[in-house]
C-alpha positions as CSV (number, residue, x, y, z in Angstrom):
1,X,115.1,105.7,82.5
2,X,113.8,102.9,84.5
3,X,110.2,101.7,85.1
4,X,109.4,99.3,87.9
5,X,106.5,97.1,88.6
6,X,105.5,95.3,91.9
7,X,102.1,93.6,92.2
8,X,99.9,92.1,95.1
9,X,96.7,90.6,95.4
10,X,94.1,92.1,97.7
11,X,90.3,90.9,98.5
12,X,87.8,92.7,96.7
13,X,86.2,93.6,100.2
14,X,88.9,95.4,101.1
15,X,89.8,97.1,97.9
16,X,88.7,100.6,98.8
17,X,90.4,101.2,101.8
18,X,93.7,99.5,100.3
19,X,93.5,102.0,97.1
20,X,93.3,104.7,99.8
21,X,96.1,104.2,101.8
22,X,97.8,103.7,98.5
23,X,97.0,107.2,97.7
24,X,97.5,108.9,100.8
25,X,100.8,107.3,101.9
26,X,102.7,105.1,99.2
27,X,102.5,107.6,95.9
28,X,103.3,110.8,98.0
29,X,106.1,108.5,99.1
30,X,107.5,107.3,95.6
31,X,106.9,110.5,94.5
32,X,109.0,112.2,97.1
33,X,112.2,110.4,96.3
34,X,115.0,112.4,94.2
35,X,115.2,110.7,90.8
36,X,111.1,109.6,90.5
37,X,110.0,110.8,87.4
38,X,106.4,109.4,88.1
39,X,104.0,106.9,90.3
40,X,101.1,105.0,89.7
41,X,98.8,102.6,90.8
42,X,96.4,100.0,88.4
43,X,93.9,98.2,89.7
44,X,91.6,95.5,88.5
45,X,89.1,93.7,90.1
46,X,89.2,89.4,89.0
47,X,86.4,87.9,91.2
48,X,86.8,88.0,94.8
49,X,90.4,89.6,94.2
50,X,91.7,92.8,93.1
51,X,95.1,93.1,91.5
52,X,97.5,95.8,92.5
53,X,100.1,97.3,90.4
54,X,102.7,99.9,91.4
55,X,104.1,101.6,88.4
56,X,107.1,104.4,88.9
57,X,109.5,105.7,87.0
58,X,112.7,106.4,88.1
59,X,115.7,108.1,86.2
60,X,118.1,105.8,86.7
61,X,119.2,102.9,88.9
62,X,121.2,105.5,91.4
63,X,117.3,106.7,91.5
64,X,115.9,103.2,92.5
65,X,118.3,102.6,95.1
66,X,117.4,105.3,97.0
67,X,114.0,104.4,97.5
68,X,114.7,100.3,97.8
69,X,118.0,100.6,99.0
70,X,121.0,98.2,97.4
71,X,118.9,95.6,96.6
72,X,116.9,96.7,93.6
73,X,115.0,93.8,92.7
74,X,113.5,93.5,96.7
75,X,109.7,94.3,97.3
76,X,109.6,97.4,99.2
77,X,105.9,97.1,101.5
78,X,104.4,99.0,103.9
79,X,103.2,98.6,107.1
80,X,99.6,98.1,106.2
81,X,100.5,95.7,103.2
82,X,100.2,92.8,105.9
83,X,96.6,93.4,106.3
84,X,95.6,93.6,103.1
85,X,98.0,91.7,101.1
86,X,97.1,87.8,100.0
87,X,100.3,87.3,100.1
88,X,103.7,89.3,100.5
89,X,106.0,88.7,96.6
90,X,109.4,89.1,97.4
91,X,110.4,90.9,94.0
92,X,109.5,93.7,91.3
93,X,110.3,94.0,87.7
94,X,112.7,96.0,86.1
95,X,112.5,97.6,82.8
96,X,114.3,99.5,80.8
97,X,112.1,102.7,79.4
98,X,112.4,104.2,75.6
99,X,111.1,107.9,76.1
């Protein structure tokens, strides 16, 4: 099993509407793909900001790729990350998950 963890920064003013679109269009998508065991979003406000964590599982790397496409370790965003985001990471973590 694979976990996978991408993070952005966000203003606090415009944490709300971010956490929505989050919910209504990025988890249904994760969710969607064959081989996603799971999807997630942490938030945490630090001042002004509020960091963003996407967490998914994902049964195997065959599983991955079919959401990112061959390159794994590439930030996948949305259209809407661009007015939100404080700035645009290329890459997510990999880990591998004990279960």
């Amino acid at each position: 099993m694979i976990g996978r963890r991408w993070h952005g920064r966000i203003p606090l003013a415009k944490e709300e509407d971010y956490l929505d679109l989050m919910r209504e269009h990025a988890l249904p998508d994760y969710r969607s793909t064959p081989g996603n065991l799971g999807a997630w979003v942490l938030h945490r406000r630090d001042g002004a900001v509020v960091h963003v964590e996407t967490f998914t599982l994902w049964e195997d790397e065959a599983a991955v790729r079919r959401f990112t496409g061959e390159d794994m370790a590439r930030a996948q965003y949305y259209d809407f990350d661009g007015l939100f985001l404080l700035e645009m990471e290329p890459e997510v973590v990999h880990f591998d998950v004990i279960d």
